[in-house]
ChimeraX commands (.cxc) that place a marker at each C-alpha (Angstrom):
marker #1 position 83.77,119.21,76.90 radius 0.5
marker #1 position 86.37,119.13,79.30 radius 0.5
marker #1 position 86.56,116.71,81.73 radius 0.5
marker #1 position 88.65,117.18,85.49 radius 0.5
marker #1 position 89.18,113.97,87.06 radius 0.5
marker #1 position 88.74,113.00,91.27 radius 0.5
marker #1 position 91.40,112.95,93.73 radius 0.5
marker #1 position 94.26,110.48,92.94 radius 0.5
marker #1 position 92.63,109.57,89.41 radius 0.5
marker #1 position 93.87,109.62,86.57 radius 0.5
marker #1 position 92.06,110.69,83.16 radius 0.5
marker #1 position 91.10,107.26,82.63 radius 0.5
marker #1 position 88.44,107.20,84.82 radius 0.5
marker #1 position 86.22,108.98,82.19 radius 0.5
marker #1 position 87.14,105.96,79.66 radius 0.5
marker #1 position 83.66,104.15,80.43 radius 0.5
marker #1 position 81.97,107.60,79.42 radius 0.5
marker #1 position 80.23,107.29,76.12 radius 0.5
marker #1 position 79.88,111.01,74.60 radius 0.5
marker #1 position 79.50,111.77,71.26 radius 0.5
marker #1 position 80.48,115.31,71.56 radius 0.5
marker #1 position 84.55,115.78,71.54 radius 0.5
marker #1 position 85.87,115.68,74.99 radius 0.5
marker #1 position 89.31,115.75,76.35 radius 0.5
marker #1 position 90.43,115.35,80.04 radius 0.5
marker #1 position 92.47,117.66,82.13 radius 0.5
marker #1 position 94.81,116.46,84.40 radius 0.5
marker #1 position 95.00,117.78,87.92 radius 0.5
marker #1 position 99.35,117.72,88.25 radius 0.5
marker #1 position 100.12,121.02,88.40 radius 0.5
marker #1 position 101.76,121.05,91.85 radius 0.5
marker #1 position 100.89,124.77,92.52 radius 0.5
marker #1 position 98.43,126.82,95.15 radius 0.5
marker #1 position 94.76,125.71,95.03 radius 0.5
marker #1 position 94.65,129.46,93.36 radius 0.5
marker #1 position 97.45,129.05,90.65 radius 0.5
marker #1 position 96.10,125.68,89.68 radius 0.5
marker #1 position 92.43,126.92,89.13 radius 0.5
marker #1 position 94.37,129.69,87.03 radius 0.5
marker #1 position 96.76,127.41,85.33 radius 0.5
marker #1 position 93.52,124.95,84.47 radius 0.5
marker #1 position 91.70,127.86,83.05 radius 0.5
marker #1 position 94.23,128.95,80.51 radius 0.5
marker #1 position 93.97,125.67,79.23 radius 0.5
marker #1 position 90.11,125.60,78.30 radius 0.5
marker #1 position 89.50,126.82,75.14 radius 0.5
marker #1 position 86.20,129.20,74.40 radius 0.5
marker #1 position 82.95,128.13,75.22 radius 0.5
marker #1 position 83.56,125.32,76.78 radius 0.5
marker #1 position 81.62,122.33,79.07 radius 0.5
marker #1 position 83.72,121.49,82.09 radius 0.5
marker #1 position 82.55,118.59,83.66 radius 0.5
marker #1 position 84.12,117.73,87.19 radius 0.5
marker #1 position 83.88,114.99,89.67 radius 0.5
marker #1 position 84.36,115.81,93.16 radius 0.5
marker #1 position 87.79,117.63,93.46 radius 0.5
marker #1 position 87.50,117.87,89.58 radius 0.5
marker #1 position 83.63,119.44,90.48 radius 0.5
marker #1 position 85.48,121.85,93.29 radius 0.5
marker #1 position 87.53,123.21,90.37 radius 0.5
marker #1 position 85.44,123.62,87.79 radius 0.5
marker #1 position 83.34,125.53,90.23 radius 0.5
marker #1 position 85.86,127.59,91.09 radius 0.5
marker #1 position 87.19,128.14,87.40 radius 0.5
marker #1 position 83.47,129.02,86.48 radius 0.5
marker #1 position 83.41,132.01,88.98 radius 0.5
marker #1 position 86.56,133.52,87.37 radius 0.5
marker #1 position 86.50,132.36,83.56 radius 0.5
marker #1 position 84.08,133.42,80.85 radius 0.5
marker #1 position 85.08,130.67,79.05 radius 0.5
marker #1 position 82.43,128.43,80.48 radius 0.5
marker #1 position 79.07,127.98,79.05 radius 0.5
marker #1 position 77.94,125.30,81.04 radius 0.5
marker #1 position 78.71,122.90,84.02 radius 0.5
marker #1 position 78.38,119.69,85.52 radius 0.5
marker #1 position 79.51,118.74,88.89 radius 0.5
marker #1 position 79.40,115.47,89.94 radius 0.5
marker #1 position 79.63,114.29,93.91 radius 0.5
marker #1 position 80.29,118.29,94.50 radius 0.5
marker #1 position 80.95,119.80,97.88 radius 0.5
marker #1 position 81.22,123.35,97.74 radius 0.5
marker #1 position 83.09,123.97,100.76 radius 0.5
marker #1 position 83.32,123.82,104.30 radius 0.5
marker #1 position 81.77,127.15,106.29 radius 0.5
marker #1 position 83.07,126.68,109.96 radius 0.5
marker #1 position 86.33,127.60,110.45 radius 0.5
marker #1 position 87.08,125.29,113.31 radius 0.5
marker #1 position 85.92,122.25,111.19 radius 0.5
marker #1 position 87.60,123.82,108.34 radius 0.5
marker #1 position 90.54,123.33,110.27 radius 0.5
marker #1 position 89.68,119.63,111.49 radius 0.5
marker #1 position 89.88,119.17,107.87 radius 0.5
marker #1 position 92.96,120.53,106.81 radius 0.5
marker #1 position 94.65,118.76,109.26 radius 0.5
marker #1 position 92.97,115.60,108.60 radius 0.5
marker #1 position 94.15,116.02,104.48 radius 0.5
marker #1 position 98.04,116.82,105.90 radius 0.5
marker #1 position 97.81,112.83,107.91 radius 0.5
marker #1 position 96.34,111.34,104.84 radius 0.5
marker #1 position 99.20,113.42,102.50 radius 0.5
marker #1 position 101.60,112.39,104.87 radius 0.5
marker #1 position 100.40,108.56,104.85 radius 0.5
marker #1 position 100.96,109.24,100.67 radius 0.5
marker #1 position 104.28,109.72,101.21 radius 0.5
marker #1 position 105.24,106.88,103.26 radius 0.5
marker #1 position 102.64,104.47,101.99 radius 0.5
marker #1 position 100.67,104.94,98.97 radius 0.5
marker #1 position 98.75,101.79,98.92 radius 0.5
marker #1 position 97.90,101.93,102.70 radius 0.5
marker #1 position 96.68,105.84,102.30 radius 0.5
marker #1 position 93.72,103.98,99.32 radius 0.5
marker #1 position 93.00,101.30,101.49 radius 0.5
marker #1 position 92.55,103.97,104.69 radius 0.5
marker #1 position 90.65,106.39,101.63 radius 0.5
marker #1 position 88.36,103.93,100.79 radius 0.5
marker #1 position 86.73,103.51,104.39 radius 0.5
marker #1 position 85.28,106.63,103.78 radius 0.5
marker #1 position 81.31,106.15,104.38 radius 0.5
marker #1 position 80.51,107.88,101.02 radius 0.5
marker #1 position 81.99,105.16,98.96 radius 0.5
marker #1 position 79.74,101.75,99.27 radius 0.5
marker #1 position 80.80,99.98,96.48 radius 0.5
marker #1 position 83.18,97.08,95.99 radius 0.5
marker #1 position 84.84,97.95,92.13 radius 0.5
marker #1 position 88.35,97.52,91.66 radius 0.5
marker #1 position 89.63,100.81,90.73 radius 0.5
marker #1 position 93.76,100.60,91.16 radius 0.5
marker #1 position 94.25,100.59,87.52 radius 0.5
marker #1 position 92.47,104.42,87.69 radius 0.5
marker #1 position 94.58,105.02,90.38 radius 0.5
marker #1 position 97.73,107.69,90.14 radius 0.5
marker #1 position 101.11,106.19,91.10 radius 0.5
marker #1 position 103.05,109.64,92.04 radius 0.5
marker #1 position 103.13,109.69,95.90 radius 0.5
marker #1 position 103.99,113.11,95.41 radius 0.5
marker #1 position 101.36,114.03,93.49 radius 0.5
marker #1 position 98.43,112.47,95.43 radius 0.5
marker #1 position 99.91,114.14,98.88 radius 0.5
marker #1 position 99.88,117.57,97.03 radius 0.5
marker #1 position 96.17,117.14,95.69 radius 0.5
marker #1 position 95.69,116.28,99.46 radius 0.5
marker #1 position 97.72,119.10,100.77 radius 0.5
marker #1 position 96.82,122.27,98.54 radius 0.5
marker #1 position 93.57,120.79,96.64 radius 0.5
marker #1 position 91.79,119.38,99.33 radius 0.5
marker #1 position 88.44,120.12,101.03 radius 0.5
marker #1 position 90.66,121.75,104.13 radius 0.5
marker #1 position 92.09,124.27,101.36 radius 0.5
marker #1 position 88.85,124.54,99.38 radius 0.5
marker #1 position 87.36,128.08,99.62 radius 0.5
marker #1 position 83.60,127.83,100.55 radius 0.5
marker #1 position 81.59,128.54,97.37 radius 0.5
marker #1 position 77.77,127.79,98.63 radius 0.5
marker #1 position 76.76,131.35,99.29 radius 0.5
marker #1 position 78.79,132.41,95.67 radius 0.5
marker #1 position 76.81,129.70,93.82 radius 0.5
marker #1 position 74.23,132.20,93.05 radius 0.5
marker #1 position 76.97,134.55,91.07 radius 0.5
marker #1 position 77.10,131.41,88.25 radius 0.5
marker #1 position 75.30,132.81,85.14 radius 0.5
marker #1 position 75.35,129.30,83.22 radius 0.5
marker #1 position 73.86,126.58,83.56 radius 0.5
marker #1 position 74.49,124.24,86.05 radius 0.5
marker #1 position 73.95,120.48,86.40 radius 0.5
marker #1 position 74.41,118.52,89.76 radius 0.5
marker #1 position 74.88,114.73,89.93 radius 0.5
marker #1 position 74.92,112.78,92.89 radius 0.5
marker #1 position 75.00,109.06,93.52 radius 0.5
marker #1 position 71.41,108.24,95.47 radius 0.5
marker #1 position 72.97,106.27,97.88 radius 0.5
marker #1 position 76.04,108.99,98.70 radius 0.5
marker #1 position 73.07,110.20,101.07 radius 0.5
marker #1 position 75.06,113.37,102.69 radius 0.5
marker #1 position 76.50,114.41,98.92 radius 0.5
marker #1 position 72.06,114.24,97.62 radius 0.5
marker #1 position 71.29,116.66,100.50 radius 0.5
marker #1 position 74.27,119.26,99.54 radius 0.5
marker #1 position 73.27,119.38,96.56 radius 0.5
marker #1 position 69.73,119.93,96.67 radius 0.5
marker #1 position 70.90,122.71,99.27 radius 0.5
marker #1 position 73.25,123.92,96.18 radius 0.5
marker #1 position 70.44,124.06,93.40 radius 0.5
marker #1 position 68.54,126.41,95.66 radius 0.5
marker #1 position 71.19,128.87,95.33 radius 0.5
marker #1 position 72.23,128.59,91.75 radius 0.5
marker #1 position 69.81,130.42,89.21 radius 0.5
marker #1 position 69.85,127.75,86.40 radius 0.5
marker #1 position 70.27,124.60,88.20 radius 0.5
marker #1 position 69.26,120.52,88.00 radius 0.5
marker #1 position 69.49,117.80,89.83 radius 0.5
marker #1 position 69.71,114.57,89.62 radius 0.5
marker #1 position 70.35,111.46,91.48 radius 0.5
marker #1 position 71.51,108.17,89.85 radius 0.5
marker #1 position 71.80,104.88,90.78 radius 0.5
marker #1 position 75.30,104.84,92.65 radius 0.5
marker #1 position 77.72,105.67,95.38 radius 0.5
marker #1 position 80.20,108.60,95.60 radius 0.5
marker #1 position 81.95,107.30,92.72 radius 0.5
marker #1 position 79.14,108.06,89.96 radius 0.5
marker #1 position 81.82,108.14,86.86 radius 0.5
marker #1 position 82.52,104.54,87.96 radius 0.5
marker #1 position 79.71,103.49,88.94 radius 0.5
marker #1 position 77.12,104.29,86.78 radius 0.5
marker #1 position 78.84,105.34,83.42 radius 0.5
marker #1 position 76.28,104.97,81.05 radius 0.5
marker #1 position 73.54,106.95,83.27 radius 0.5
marker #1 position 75.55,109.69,83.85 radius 0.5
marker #1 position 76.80,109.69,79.96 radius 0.5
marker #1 position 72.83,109.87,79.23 radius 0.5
marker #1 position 72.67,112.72,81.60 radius 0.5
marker #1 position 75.58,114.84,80.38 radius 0.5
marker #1 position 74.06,114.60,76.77 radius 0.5
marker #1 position 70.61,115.59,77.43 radius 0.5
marker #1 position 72.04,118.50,79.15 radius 0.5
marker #1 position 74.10,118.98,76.47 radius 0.5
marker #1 position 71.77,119.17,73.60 radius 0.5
marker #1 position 68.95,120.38,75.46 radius 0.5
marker #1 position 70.04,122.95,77.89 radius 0.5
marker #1 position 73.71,124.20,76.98 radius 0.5
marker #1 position 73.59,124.20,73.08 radius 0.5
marker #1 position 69.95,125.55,72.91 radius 0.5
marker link #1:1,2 radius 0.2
marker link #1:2,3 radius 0.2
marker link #1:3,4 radius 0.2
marker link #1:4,5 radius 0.2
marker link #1:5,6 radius 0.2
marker link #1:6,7 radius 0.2
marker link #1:7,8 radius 0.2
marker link #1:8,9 radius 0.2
marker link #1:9,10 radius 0.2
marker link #1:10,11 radius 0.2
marker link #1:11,12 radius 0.2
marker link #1:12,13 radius 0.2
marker link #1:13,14 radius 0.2
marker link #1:14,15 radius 0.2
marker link #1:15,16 radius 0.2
marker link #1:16,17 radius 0.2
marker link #1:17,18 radius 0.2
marker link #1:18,19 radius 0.2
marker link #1:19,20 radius 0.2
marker link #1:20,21 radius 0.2
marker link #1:21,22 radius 0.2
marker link #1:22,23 radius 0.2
marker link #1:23,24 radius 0.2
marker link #1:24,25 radius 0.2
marker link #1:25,26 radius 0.2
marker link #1:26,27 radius 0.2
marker link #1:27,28 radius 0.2
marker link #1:28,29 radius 0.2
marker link #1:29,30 radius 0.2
marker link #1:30,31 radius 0.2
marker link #1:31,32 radius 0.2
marker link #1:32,33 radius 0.2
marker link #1:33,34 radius 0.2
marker link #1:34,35 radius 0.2
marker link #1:35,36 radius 0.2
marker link #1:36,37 radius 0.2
marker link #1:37,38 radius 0.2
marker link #1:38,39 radius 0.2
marker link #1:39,40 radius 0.2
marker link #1:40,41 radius 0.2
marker link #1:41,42 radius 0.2
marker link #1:42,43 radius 0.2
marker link #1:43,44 radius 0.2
marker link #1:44,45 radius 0.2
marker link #1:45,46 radius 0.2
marker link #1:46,47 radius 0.2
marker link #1:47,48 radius 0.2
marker link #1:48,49 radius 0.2
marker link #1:49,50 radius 0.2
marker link #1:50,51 radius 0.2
marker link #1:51,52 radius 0.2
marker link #1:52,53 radius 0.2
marker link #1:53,54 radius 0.2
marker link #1:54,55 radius 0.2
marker link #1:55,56 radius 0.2
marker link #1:56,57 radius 0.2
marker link #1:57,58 radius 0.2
marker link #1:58,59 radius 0.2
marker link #1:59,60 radius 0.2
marker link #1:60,61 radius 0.2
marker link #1:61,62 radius 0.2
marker link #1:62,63 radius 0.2
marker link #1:63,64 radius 0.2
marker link #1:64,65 radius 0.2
marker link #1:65,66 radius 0.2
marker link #1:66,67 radius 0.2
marker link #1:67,68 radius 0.2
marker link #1:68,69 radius 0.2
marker link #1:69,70 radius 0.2
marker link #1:70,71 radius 0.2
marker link #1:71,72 radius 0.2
marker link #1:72,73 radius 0.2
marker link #1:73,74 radius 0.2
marker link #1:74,75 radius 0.2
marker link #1:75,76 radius 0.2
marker link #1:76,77 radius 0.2
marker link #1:77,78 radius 0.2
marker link #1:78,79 radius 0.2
marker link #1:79,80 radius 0.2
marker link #1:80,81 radius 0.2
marker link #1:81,82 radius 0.2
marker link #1:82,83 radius 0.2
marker link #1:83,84 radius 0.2
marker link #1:84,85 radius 0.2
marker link #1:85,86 radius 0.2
marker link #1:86,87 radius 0.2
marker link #1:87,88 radius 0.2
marker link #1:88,89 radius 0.2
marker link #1:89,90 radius 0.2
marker link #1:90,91 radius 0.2
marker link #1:91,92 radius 0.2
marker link #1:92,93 radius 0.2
marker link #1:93,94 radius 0.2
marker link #1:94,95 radius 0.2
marker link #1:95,96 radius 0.2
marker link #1:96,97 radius 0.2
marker link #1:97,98 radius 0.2
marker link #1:98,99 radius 0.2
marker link #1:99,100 radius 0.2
marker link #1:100,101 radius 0.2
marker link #1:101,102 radius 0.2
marker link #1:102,103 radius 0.2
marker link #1:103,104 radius 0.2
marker link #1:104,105 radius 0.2
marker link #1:105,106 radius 0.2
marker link #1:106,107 radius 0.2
marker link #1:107,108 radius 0.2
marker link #1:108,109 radius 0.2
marker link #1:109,110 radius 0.2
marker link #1:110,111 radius 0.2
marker link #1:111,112 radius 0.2
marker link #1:112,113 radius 0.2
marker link #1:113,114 radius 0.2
marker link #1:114,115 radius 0.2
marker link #1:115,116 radius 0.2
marker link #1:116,117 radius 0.2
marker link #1:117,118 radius 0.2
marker link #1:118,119 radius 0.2
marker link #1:119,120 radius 0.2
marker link #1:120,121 radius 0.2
marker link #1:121,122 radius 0.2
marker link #1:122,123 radius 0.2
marker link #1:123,124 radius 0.2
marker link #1:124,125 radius 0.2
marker link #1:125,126 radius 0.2
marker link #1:126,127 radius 0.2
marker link #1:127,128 radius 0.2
marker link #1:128,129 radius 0.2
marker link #1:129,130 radius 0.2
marker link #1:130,131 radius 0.2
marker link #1:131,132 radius 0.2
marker link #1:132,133 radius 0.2
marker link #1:133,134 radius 0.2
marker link #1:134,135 radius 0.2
marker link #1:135,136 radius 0.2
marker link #1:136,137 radius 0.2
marker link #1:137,138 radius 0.2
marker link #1:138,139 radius 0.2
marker link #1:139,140 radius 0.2
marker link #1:140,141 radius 0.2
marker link #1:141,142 radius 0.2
marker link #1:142,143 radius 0.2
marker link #1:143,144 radius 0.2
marker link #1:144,145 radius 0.2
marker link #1:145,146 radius 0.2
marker link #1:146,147 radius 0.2
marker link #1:147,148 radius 0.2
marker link #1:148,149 radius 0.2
marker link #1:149,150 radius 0.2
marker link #1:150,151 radius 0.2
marker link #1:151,152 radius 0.2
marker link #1:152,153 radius 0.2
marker link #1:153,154 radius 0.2
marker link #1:154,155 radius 0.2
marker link #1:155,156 radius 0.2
marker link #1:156,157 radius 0.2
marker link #1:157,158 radius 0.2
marker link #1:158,159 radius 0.2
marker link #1:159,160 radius 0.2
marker link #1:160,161 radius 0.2
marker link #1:161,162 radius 0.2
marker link #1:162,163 radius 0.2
marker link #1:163,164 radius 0.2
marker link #1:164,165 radius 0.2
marker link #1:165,166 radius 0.2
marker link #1:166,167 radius 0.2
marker link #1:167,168 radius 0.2
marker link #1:168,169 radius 0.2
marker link #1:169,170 radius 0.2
marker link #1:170,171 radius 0.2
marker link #1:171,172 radius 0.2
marker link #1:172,173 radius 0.2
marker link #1:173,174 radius 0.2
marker link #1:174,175 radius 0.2
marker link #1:175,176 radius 0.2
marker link #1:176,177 radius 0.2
marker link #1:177,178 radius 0.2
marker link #1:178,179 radius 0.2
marker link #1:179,180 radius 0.2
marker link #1:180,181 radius 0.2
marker link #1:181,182 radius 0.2
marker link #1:182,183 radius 0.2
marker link #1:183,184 radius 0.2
marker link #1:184,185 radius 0.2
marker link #1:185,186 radius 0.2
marker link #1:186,187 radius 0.2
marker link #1:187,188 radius 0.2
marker link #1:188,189 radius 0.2
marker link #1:189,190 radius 0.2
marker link #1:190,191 radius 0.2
marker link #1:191,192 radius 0.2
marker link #1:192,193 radius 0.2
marker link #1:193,194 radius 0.2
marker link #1:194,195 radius 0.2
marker link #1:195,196 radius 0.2
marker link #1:196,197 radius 0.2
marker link #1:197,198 radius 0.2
marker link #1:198,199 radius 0.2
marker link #1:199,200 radius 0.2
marker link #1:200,201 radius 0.2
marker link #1:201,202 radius 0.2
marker link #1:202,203 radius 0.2
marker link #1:203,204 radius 0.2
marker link #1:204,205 radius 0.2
marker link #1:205,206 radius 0.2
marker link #1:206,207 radius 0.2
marker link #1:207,208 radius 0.2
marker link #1:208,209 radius 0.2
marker link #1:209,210 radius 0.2
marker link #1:210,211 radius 0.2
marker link #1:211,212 radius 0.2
marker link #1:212,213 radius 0.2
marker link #1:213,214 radius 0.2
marker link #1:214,215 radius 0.2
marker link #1:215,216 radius 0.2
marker link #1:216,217 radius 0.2
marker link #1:217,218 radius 0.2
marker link #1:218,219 radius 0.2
marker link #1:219,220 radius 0.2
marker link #1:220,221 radius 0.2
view
């Protein structure tokens, strides 16, 4: 398994995760193109490999998927596979560049601003999972964010592995994507458990359960 952590988190935030098949974490520092660092990411996965992502971790490993026949199976947690409009697409971008620009000049007040985004309800405590590298975070929102993302819905149907999607029931806009998404992926789930955007934080031991059904029962069959 290989795991691909969320914007501005660090590989700790799989620690609560409770797998019993050997897992290691990749960490999204690369500082290169949203192209190089898929590329750069998939010459570290070894052969036959799980790659579990949460949201810009899930945007990767989609990504990575449709290049790499490494990958024998996927999970993509909070996923958004891209934005279609250009002029929205645009809106985006722009609105990534303020918040990698905030980064820079403020770390702490860019995850205070981040965390009035609607899709995250909950009230955890999550600095310690937090990365520390202003530099860093403003170039995952610069290159790696969903401004730069390349829209992947309509390729979703060129994945020949399985594919899980997880989505936090009460992340109401992230459950309708992805219902969308499984209707355009050939071997697809869904599921829905009981959390917010943040399912990995949220709800570790549901989506742990998840990850090894799908494991055992779908991927290693």
């Amino acid at each position: 398994m290989v795991l691909l952590p969320g914007t501005a988190l660090s590989a700790s935030m799989y620690n609560m995760l409770d797998l019993s098949n050997p897992s290691h974490c990749i960490d999204i520092d690369q500082l290169l193109s949203f192209e190089e660092t898929i590329k750069t990411i998939e010459d570290q996965i070894p052969n036959d490999s799980l790659i579990i992502g949460y949201s810009l971790g899930a945007r990767l490993a989609a990504n990575i998927s449709l290049i790499s026949n490494k990958v024998k199976g996927l999970v993509l947690i909070s996923f958004n596979a891209g934005i279609e409009n250009i002029e929205e697409k645009v809106s985006r971008k722009e609105q990534d560049y303020i918040m990698a620009q905030l980064a820079r000049e403020d770390l702490a007040k860019m995850y205070k601003r981040f965390d009035t985004n609607p899709v995250f309800d909950s009230e955890l405590n999550i600095d310690n999972l937090r990365l520390k590298d202003s530099k860093l975070v403003a170039w995952q929102l610069e290159e790696l964010g969903l401004g730069a993302s390349p829209y992947l819905k309509e390729r979703l149907m060129e994945l020949r592995i399985p594919v899980m999607y997880l989505t936090g029931i009460r992340d109401t806009k992230y459950v309708e994507l992805n219902k969308q998404y499984k209707k355009k992926t050939a071997f697809a789930f869904h599921f829905s458990l009981d959390s917010d955007h943040r399912v990995p934080i949220s709800a570790p031991y549901s989506l742990s359960r998840h990850i090894e059904w799908f494991t055992d029962n779908v991927v290693n069959v």
